[in-house]
N, C-alpha and C positions, 0 to 999 in steps of 0.2 A: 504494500500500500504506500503511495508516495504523500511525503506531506506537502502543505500548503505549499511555501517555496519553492519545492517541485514542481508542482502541479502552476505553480506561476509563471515558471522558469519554459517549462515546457510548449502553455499557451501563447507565449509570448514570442517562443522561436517561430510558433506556428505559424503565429500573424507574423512576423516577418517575412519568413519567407512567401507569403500569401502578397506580402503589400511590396517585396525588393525581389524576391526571387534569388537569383544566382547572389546577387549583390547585399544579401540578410546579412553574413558574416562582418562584411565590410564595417555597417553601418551598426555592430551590435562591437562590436571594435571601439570604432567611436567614440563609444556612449563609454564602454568601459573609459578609454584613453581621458574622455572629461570627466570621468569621478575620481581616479587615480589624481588632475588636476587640482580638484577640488576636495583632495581629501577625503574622501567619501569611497570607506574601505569596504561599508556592504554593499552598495551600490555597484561595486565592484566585482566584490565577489560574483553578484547574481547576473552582472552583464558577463564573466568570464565563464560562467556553468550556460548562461545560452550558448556563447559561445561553441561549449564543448556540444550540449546538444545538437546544434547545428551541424558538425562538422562528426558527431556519429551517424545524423541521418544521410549528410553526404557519403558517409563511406559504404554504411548498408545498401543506399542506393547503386552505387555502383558496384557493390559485391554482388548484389540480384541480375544486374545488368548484364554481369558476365555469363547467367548461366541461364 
């Protein structure tokens, strides 16, 4: 069962990629790169875990792709 944060972390890759597509990572970068600016280490955090999300459903995606 995921909790809250997850479950936030997760809808929010989702709309990314729904609203940038290929260019979601980029743009969750960003967001991370301005809270790192601003100090703002959970802000942080939860932009670098889309991140990670992001970039497992890229890899799944192209592991399915292959076969």
């Amino acid at each position: 069962m995921l909790d809250d944060n997850e479950r936030l972390a997760r809808q929010e890759a989702h709309w990314l990629l729904k609203e940038f597509g290929a260019e979601a990572p980029l743009y969750a970068a960003m967001k991370a790169e301005k809270a790192i600016e601003q100090k703002d280490f959970r802000r942080c955090a939860r932009w670098k875990r889309i991140l990670e999300i992001l970039a497992d459903g890229r890899t799944a995606k192209s592991a399915a792709s292959k076969y």
